[in-house]
Backbone as ProteinMPNN parsed JSONL, in Angstrom:
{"seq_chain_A": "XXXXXXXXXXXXXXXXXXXXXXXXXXXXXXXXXXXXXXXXXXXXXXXXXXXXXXXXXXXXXXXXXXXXXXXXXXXXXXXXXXXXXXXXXXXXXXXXXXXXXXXXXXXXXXXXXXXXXXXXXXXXXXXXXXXXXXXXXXXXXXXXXXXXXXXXXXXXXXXXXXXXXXXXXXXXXXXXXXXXXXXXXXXXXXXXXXXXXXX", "coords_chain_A": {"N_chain_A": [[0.558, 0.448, -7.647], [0.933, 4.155, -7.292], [3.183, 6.731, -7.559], [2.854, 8.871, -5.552], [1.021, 7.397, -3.87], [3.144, 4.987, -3.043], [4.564, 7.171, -1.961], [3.348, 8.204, 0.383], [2.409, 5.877, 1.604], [5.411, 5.183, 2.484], [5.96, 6.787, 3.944], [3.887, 6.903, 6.13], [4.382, 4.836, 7.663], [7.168, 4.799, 7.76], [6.668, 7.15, 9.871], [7.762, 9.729, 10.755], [7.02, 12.004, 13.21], [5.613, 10.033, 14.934], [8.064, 9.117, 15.628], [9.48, 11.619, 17.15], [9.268, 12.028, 19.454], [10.583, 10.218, 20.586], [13.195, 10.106, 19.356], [13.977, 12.702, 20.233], [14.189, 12.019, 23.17], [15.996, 10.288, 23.615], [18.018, 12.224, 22.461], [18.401, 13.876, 23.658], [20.487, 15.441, 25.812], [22.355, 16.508, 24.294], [23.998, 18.667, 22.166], [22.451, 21.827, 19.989], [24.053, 21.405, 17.796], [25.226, 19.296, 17.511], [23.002, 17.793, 17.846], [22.084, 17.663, 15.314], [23.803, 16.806, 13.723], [24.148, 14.57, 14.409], [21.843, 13.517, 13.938], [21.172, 13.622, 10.868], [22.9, 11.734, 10.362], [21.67, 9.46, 11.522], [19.836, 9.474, 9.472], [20.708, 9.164, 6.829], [22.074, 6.736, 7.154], [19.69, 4.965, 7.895], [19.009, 5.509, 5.413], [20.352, 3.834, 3.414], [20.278, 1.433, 4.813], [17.608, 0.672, 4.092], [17.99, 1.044, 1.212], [19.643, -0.797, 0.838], [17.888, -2.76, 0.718], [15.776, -2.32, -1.102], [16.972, -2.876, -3.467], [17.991, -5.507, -3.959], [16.164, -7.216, -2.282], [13.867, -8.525, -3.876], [15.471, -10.513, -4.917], [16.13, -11.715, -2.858], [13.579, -12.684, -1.561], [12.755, -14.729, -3.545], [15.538, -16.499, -3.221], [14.157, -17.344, -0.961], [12.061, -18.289, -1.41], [9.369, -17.298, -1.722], [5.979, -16.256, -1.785], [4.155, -13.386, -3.519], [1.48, -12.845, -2.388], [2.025, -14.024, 0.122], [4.031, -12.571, 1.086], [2.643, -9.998, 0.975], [0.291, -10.367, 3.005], [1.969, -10.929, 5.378], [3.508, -8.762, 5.719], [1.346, -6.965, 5.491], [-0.346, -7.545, 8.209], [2.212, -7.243, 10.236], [2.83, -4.305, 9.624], [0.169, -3.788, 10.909], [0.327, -4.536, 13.167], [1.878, -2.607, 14.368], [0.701, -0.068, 13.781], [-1.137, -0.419, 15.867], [0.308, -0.375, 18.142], [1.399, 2.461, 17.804], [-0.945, 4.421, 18.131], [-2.215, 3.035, 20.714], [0.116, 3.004, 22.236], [2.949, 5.453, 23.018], [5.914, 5.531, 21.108], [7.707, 6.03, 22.416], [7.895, 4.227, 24.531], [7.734, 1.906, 22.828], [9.868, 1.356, 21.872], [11.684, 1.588, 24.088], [14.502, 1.674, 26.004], [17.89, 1.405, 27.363], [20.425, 3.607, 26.05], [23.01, 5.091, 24.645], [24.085, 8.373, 24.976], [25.104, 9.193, 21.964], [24.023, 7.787, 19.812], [24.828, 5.043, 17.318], [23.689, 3.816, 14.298], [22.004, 2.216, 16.412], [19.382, 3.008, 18.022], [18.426, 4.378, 16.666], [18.516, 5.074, 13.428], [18.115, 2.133, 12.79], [16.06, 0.201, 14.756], [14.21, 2.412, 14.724], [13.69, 3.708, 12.552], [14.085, 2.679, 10.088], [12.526, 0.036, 10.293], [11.378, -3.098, 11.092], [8.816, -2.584, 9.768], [8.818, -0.605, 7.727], [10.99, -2.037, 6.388], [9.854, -4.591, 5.262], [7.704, -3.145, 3.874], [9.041, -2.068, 1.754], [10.31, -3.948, 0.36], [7.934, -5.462, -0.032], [7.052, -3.753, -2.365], [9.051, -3.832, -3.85], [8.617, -6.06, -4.805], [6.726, -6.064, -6.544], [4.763, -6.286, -9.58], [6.734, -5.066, -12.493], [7.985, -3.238, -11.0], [10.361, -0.5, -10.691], [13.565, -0.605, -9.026], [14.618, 1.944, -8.532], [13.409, 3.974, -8.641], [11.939, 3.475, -6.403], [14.082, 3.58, -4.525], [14.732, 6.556, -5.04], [11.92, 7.861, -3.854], [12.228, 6.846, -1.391], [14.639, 8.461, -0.962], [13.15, 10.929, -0.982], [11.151, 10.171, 1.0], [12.658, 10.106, 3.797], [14.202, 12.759, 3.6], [11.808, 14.407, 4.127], [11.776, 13.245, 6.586], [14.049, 13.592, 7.824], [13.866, 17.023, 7.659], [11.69, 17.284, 9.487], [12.827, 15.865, 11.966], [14.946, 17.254, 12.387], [13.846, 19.729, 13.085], [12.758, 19.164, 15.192], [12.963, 20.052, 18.229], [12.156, 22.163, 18.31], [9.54, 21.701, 17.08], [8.967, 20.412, 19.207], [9.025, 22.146, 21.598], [6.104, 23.7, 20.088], [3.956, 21.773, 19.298], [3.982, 20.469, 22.067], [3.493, 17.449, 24.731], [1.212, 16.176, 23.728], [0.362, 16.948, 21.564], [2.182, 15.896, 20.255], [1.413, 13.071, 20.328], [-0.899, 13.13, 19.796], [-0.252, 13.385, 16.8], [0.802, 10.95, 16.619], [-1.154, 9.038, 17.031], [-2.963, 9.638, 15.254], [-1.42, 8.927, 12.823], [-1.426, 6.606, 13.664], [-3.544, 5.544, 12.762], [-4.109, 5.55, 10.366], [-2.253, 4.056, 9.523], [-3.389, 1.357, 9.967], [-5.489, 1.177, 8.282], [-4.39, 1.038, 5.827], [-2.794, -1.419, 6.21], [-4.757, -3.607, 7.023], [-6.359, -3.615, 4.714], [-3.727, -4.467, 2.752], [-3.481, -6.473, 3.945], [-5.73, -8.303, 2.909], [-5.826, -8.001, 0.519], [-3.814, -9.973, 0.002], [-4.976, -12.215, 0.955], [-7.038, -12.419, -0.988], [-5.346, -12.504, -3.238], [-3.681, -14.903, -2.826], [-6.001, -16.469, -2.89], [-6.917, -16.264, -5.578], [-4.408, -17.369, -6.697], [-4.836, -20.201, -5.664], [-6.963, -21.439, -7.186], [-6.403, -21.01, -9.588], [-4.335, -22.751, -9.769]], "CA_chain_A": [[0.573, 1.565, -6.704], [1.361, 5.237, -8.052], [4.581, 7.331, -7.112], [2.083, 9.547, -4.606], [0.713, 6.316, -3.127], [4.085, 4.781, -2.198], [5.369, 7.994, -0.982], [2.205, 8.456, 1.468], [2.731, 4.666, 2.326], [6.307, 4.75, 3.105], [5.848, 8.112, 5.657], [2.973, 6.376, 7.744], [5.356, 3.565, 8.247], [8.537, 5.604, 9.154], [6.434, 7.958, 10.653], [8.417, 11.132, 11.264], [5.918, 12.502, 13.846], [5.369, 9.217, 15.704], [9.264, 8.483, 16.052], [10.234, 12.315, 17.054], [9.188, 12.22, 21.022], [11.741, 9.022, 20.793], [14.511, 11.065, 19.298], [14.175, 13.781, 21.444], [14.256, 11.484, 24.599], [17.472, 10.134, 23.365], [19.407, 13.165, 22.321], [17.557, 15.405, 24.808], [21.574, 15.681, 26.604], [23.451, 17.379, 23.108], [24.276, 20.244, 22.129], [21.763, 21.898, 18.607], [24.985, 21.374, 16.521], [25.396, 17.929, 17.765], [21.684, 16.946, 17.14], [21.733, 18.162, 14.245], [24.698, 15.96, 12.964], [23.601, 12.932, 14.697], [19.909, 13.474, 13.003], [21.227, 13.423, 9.647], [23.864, 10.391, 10.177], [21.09, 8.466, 11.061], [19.164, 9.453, 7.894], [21.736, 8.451, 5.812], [22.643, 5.238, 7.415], [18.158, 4.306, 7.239], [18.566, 5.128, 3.578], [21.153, 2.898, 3.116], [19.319, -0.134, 5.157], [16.486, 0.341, 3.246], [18.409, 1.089, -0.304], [19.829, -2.052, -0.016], [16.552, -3.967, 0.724], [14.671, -1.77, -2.603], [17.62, -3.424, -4.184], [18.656, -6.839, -3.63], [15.376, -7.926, -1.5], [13.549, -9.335, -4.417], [16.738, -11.89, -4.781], [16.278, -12.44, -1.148], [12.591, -13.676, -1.716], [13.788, -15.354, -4.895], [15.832, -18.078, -2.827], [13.384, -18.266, 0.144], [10.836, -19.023, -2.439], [8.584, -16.716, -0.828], [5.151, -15.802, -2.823], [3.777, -12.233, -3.306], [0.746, -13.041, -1.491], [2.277, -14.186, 1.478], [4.452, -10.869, 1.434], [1.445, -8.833, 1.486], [-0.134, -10.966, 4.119], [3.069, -10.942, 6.243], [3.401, -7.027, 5.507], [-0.307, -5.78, 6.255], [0.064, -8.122, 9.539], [2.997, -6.365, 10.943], [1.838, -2.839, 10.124], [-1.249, -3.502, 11.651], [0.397, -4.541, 14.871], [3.268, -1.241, 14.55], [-0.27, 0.798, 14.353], [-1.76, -0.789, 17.009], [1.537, 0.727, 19.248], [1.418, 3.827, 17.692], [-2.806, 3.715, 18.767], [-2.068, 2.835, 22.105], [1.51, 3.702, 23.368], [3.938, 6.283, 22.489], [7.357, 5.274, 20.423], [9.217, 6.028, 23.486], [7.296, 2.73, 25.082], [7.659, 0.454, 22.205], [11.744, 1.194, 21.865], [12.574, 1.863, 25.31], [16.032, 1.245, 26.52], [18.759, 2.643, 27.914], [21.355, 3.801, 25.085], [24.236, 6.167, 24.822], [24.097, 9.766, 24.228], [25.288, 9.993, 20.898], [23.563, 6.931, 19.554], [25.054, 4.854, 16.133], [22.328, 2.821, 13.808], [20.686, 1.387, 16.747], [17.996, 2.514, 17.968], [17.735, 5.446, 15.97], [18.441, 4.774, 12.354], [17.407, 0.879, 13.231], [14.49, -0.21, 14.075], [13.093, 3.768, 14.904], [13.303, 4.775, 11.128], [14.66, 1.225, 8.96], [12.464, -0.988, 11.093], [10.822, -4.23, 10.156], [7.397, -2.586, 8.981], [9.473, -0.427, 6.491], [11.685, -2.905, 4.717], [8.604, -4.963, 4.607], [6.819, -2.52, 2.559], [10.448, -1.821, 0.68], [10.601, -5.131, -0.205], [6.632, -5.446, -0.608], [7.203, -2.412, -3.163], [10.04, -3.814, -4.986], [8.463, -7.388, -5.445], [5.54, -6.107, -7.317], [5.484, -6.286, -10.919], [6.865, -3.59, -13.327], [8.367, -1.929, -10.295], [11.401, 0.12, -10.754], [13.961, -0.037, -8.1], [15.577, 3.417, -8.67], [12.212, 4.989, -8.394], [11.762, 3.259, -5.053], [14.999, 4.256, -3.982], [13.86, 7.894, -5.331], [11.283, 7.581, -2.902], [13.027, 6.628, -0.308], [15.11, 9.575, -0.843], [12.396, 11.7, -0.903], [10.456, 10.393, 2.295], [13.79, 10.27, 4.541], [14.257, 13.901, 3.737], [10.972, 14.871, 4.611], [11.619, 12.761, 7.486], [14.83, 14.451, 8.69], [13.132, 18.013, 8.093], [10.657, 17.228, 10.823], [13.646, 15.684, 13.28], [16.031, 18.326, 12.084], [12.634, 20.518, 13.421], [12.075, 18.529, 16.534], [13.159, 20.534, 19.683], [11.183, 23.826, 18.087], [8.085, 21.285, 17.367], [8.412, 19.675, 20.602], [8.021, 22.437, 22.297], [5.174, 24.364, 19.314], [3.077, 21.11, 19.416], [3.822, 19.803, 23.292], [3.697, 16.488, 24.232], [0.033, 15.853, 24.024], [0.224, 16.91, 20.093], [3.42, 14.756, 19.205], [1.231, 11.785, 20.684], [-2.38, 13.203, 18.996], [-0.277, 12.766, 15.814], [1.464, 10.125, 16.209], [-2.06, 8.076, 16.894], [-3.643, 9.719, 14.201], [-1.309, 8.446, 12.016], [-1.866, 4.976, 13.631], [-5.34, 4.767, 12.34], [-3.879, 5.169, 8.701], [-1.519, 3.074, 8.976], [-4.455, 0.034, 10.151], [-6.488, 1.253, 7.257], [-3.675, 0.379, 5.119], [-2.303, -2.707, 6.805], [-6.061, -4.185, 6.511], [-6.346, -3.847, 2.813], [-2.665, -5.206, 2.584], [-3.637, -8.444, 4.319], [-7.632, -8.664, 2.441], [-5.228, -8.047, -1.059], [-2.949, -10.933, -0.23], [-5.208, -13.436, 0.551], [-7.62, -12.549, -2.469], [-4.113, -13.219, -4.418], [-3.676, -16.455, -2.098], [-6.918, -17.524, -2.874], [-6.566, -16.568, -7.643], [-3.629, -18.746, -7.088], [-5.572, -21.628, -5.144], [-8.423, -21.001, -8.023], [-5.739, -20.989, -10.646], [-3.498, -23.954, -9.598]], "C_chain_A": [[1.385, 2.709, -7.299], [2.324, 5.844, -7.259], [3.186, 8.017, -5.821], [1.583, 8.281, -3.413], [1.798, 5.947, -2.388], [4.769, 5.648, -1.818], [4.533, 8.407, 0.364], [2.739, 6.974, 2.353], [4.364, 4.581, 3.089], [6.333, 5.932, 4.34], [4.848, 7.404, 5.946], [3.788, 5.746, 8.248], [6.743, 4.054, 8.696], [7.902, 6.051, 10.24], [7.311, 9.145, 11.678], [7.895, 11.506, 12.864], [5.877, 11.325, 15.307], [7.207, 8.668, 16.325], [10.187, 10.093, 16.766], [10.248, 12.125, 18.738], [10.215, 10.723, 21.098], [13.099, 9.717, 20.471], [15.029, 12.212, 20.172], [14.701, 13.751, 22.99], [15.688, 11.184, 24.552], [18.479, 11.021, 22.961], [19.405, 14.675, 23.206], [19.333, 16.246, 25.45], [22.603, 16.527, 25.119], [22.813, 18.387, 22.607], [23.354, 20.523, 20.778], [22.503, 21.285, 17.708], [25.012, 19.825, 16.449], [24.052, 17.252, 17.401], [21.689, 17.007, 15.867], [22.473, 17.408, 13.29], [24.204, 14.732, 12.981], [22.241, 12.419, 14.047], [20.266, 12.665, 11.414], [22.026, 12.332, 9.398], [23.042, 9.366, 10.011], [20.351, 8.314, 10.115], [19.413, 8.906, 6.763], [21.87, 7.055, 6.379], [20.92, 4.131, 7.227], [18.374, 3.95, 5.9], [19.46, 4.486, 3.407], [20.795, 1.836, 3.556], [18.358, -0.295, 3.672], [16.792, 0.287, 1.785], [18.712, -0.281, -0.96], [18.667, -3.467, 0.219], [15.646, -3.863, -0.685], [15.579, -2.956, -3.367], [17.851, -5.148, -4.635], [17.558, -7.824, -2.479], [14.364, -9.091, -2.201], [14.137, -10.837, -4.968], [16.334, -12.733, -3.884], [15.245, -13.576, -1.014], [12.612, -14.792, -2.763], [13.743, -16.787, -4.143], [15.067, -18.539, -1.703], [11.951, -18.504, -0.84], [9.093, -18.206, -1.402], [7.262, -15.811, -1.814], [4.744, -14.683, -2.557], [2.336, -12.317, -2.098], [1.078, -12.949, -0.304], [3.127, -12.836, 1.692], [3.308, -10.124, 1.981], [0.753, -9.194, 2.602], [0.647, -10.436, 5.637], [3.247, -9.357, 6.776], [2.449, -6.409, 6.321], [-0.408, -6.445, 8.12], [0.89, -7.68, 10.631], [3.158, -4.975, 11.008], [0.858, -2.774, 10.883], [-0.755, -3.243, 13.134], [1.438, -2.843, 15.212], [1.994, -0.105, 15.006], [-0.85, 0.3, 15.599], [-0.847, -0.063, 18.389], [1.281, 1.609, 18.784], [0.079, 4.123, 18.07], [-2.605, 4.03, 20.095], [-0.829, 3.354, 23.117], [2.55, 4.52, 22.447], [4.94, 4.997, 21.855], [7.941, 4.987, 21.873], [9.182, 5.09, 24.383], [7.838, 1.929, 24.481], [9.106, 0.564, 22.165], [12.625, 1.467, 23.042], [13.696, 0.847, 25.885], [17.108, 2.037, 26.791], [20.029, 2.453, 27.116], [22.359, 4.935, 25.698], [23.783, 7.526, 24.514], [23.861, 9.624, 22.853], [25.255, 8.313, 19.953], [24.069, 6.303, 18.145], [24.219, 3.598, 15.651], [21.803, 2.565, 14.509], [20.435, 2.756, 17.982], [17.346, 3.295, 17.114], [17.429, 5.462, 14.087], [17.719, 3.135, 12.153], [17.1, 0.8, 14.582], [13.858, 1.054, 13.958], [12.489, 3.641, 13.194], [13.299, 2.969, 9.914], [14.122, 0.551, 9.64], [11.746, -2.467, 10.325], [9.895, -3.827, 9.431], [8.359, -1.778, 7.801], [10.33, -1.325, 5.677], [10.938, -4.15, 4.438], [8.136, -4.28, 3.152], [7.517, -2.143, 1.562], [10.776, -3.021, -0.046], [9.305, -5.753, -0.64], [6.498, -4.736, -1.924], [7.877, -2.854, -4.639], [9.751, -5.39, -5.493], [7.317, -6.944, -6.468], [5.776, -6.269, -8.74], [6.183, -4.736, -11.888], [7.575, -2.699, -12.5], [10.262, -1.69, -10.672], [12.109, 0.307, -9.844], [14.757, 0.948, -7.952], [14.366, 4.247, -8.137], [11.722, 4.839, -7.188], [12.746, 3.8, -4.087], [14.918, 5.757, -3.925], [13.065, 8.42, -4.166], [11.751, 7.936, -1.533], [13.672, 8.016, 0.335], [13.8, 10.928, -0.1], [11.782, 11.668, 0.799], [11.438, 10.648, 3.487], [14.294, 11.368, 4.286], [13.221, 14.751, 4.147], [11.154, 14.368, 6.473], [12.866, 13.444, 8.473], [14.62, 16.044, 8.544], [12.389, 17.72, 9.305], [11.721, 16.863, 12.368], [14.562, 17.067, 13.528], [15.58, 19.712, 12.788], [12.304, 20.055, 15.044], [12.029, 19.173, 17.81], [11.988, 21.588, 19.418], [9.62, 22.724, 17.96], [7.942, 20.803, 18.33], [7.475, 20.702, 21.43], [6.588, 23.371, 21.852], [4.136, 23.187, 19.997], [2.826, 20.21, 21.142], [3.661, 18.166, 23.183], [2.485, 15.576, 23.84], [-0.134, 15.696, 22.772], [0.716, 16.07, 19.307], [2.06, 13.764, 19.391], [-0.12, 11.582, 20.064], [-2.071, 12.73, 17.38], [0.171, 11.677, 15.404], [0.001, 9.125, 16.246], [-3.134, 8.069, 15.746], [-3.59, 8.835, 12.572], [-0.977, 7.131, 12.155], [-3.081, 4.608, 13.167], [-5.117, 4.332, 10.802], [-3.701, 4.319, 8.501], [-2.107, 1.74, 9.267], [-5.258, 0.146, 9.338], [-5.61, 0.238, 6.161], [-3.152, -1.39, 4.906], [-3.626, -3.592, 6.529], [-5.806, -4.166, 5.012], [-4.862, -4.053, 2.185], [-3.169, -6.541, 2.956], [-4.778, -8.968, 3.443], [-6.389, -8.758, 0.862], [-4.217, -9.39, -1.13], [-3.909, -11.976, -0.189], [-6.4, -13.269, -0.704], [-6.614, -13.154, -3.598], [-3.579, -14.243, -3.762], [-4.833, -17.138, -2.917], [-7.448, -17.769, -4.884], [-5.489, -17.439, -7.26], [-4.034, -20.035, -6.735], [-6.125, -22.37, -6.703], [-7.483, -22.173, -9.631], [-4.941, -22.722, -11.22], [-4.408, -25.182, -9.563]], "O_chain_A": [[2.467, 2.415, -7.808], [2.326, 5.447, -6.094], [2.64, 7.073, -5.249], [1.838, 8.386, -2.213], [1.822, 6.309, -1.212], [5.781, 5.27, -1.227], [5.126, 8.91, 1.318], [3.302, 6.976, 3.448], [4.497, 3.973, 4.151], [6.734, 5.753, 5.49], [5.682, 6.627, 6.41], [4.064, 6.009, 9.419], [7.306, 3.767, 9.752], [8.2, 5.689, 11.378], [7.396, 9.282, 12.899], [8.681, 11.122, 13.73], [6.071, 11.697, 16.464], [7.396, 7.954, 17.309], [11.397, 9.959, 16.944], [11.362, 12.085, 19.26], [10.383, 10.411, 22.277], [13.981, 9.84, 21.321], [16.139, 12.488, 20.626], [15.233, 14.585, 23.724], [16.501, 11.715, 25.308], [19.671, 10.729, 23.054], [19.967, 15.764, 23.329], [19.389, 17.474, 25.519], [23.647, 17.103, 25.425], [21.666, 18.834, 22.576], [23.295, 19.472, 20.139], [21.954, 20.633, 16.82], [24.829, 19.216, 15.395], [24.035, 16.234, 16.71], [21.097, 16.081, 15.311], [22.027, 17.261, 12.151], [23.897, 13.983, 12.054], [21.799, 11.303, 13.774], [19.838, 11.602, 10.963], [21.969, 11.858, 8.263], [23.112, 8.529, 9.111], [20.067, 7.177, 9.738], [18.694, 8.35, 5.934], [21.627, 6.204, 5.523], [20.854, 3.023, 6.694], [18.178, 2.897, 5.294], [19.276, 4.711, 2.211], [20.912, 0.935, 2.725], [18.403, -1.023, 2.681], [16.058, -0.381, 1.057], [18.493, -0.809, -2.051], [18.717, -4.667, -0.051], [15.034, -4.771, -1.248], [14.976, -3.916, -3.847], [17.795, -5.629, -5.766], [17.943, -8.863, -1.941], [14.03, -10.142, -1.655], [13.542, -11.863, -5.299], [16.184, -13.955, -3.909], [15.437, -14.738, -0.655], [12.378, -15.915, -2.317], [12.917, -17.7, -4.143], [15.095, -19.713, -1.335], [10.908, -19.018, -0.438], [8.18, -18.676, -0.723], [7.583, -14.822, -2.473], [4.772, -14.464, -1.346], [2.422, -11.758, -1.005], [0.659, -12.055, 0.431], [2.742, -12.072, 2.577], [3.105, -9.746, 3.135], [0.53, -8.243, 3.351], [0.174, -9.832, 6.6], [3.141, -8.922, 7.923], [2.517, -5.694, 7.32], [-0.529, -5.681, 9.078], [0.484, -7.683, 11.793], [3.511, -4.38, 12.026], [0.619, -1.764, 11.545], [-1.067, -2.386, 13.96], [1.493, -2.239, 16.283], [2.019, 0.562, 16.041], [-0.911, 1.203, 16.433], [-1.299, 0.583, 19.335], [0.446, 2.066, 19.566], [0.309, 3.699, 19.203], [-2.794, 5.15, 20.572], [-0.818, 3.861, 24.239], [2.862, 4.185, 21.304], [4.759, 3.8, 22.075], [8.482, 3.966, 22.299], [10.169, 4.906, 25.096], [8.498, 1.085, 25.088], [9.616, -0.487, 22.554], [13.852, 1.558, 23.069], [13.678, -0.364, 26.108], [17.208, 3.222, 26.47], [20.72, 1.449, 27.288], [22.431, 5.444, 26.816], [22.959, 7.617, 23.605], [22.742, 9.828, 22.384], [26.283, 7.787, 19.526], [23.732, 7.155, 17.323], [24.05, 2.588, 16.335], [20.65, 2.402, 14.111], [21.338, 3.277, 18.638], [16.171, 3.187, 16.762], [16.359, 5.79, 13.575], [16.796, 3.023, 11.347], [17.805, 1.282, 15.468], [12.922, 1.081, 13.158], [11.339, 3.529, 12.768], [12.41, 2.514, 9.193], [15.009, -0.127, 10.159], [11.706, -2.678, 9.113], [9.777, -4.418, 8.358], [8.639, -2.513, 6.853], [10.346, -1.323, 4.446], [11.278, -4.81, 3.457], [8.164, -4.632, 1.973], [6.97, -1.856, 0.498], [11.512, -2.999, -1.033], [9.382, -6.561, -1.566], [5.674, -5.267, -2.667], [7.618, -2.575, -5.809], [10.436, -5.923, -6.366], [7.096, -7.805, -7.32], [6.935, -6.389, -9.137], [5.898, -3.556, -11.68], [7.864, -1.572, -12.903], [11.119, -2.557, -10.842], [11.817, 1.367, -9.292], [15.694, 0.813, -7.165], [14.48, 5.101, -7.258], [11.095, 5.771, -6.684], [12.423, 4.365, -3.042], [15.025, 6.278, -2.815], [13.508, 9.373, -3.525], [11.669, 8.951, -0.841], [13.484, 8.54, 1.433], [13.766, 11.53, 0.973], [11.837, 12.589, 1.614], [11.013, 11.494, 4.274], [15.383, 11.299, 4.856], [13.558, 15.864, 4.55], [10.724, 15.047, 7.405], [12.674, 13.757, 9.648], [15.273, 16.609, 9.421], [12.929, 18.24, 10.282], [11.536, 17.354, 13.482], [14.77, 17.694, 14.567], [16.364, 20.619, 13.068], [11.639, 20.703, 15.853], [11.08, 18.895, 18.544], [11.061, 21.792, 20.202], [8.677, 22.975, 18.71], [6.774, 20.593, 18.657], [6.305, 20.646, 21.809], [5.896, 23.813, 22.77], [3.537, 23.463, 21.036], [1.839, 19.526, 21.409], [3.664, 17.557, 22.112], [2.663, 14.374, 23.642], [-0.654, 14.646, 22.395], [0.307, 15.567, 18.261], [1.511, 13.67, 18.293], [-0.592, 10.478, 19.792], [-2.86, 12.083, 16.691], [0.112, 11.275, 14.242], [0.036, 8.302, 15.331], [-3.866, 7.161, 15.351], [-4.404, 8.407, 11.754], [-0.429, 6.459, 11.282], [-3.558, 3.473, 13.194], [-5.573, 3.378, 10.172], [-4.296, 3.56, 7.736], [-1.413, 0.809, 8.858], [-6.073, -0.776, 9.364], [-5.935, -0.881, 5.764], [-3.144, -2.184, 3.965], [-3.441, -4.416, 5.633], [-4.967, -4.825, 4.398], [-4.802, -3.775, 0.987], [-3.204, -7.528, 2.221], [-4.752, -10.182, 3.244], [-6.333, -9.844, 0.285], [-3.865, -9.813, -2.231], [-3.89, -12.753, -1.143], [-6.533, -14.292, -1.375], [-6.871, -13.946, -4.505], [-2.611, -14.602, -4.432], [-4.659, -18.194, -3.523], [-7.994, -18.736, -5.416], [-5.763, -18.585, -7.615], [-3.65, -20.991, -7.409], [-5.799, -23.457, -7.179], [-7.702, -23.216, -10.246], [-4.936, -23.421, -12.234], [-3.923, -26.306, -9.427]]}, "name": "protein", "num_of_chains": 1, "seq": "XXXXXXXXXXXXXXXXXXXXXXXXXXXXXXXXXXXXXXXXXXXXXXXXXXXXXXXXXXXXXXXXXXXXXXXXXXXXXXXXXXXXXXXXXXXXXXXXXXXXXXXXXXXXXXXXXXXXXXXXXXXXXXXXXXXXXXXXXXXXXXXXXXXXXXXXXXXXXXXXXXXXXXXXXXXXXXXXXXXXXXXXXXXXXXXXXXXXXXX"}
């Protein structure tokens, strides 16, 4: 998978767009200056979940003896179902709860942004062969700054796109992300079924 590929793949799966009518709900009560801090804390504190999953996740599978196949299986399986919510019900459905104002890692940096389908595919990413985890981390960087532009953006797109638009794109970009998730699960068990073949 090419640098353009996993930077497309890891924004469906944050999904900027699909997680902003959730941010908004939760910091709807502070002040610009104050969103604006709290936005970027949790940006930083995602890329640090996820930095240390690029990093130290292929270890992880290592001692659970856990085969690439079944990653990708496991992976395209739980995107599918994340699109299937984003599809059918807003963000502000699937994470609803009643938090604090001025919210720390949870709900906003974890699960909104660092949730299971991303350090899946961060740890899908970094098991492959040949992969580089600096360049994933890179990445990372990259999509989690695109991703706090758009929050950092959120009150002015809330009200540009309304809430009819957040929710047109957030389902739009549930269809991707079931295109994807499909041909994640069809690629694992084809590489389930060369190792059957093989063994």
């Amino acid at each position: 998978m090419g640098l353009v590929e996993t930077t497309l793949l890891l924004l469906l799966v944050i999904d900027p767009f699909g997680n902003l009518p959730f941010v908004l709900s939760i910091l709807h009560p502070l002040s610009a200056r104050r969103y604006r801090r709290v936005v970027v804390r949790e940006i930083l504190l995602a890329f640090l979940v996820l930095s240390a999953f690029a990093l130290a996740g292929q270890r992880l599978l290592h001692y659970l003896n856990v085969q690439q196949a079944s990653l990708s299986v496991a992976g395209g399986i739980i995107l599918f179902l994340i699109a299937i919510h984003m599809i059918f019900r807003s963000s502000v459905e699937i994470f609803h709860d009643h938090y604090a104002q001025d919210p720390i890692l949870v709900p906003i940096a974890v699960p909104s942004i660092a949730g299971p389908s991303a350090v899946t595919v961060v740890i899908l990413l970094r098991n492959r062969a040949q992969a580089d985890p600096l360049e994933i981390v890179l990445v990372l960087a990259l999509v989690l700054t695109v991703t706090a532009v758009i929050l950092l953006a959120g009150r002015w797109l809330g009200r540009w796109l309304g809430r009819r638009g957040l929710l047109a794109l957030e389902k739009f970009m549930g269809l991707l992300l079931s295109l994807v998730s499909v041909n994640m699960i069809l690629t694992g068990i084809v590489g389930f079924l060369a190792g059957v073949r093989t063994g």
